[in-house]
C-alpha angles and dihedrals in degrees: 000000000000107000109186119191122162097220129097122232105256089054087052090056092056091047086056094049094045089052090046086044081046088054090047099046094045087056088050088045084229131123129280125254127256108187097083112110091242093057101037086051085055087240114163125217101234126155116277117236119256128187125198100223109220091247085064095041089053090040086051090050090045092056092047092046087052098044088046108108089233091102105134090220095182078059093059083037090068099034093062098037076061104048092034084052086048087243103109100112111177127196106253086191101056089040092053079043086052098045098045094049090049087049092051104037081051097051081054099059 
């Protein structure tokens, strides 16, 4: 996840204690204070910005896919009763084929 906000950090800390000044002001009913350096600068409190990257969009659709109810369990079943009797016995060929062609079909997106 990329944030991008154009402020430094000191001058996002006095934004946080003027909002926090605003809330307690607002309690009192009495004005806010414009001493603090964000407000004396005219800096304005706005969102910041945030982007979601690719990597954390197809990590987000791989964890829904594996929480989704549709898991053929008699399949796993099977798998494991294979690898756990030694006679799993995967094409190496069609997995490297597999990978490649995610790699690839990824760096084109």
């Amino acid at each position: 996840m990329k944030v991008s906000n154009n402020k430094d950090p000191a001058e996002l800390a006095g934004a946080h204690r003027t909002k926090k000044g605003d809330k307690a002001a607002a309690a009192r009913g009495s004005q806010v204070d414009t001493g603090s350096p964000a407000a004396a600068s005219g800096a304005t409190t706005e969102p910041a910005n945030v982007s979601i990257s690719s990597e954390a969009k197809a990590m987000s659709a791989a964890n829904q896919v594996a929480k989704s109810d549709d898991v053929d369990e008699a399949k796993i079943a099977r798998v494991k009763a294979m690898i756990n009797g030694g006679t799993y016995k995967p094409d190496m060929g069609k997995v490297a084929d597999k990978v490649v062609t995610e790699h690839l079909l990824q760096d084109l997106s």
